[in-house]
C-alpha positions in Angstrom: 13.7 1.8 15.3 15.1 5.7 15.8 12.7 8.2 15.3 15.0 9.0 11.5 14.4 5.7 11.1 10.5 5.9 11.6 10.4 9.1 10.2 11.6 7.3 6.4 9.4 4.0 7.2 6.6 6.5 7.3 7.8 8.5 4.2 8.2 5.1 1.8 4.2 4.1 3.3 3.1 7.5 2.1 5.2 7.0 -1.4 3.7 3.1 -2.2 0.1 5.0 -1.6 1.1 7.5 -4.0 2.6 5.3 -6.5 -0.1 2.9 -6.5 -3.2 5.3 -6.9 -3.8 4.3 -10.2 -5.0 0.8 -9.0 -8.1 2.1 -7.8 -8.9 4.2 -10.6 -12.7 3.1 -11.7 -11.3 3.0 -15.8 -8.5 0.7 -14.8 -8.3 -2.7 -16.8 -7.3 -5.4 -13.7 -9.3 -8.2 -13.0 -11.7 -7.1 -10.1 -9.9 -9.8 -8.0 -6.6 -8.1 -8.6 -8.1 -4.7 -7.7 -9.7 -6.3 -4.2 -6.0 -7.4 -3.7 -4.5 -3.6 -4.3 -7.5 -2.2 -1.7 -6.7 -5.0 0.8 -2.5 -4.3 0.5 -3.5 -0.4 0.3 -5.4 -0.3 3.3 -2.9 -2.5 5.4 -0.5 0.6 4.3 -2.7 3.5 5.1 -3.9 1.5 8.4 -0.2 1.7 9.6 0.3 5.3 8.8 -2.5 5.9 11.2 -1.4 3.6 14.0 2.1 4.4 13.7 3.3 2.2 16.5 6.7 0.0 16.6 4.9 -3.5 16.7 3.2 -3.8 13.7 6.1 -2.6 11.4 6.8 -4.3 7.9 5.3 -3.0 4.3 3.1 -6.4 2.6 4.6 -7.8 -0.5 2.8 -5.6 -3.1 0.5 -7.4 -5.5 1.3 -8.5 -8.8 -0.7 -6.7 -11.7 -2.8 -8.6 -13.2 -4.5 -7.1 -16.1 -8.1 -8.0 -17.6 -7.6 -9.9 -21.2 
C-alpha cells in the first residue's frame, strides 16, 4: 500500500471512531451486548491506528445497532 494510500486508510479509521462515538455514550439505549460489540469493533479500530503496520490492514464489518425495546 503507498504511503497516500496509508495515509487515507488511517484518515477513514480516525472517521468510523468519530462517527461511532455515540455508541459508547452511558445514556445510549442498545442492548449491553450490542454496546460490548461497538467497544470490541472500536478497539480493533483504534488498536490499528496505533500499530500502524502493513499486515494487519482491513476495517471489521461494523456492528449492526441493535437497540433496547
Amino acid at each position: 500500500m503507498t504511503q497516500i494510500n496509508m495515509h487515507l486508510y488511517y484518515k477513514d479509521l480516525k472517521q468510523q471512531l468519530i462517527d461511532s462515538d455515540w455508541t459508547v455514550l452511558p445514556d445510549v439505549a442498545l442492548t449491553e451486548e450490542n454496546k460490548a460489540e461497538w467497544v470490541t469493533w472500536r478497539g480493533i479500530l483504534r488498536s490499528q491506528l496505533v500499530n500502524q503496520s502493513n499486515s494487519n490492514i482491513g476495517i471489521p464489518p461494523k456492528p449492526e445497532e441493535i437497540w433496547e425495546i
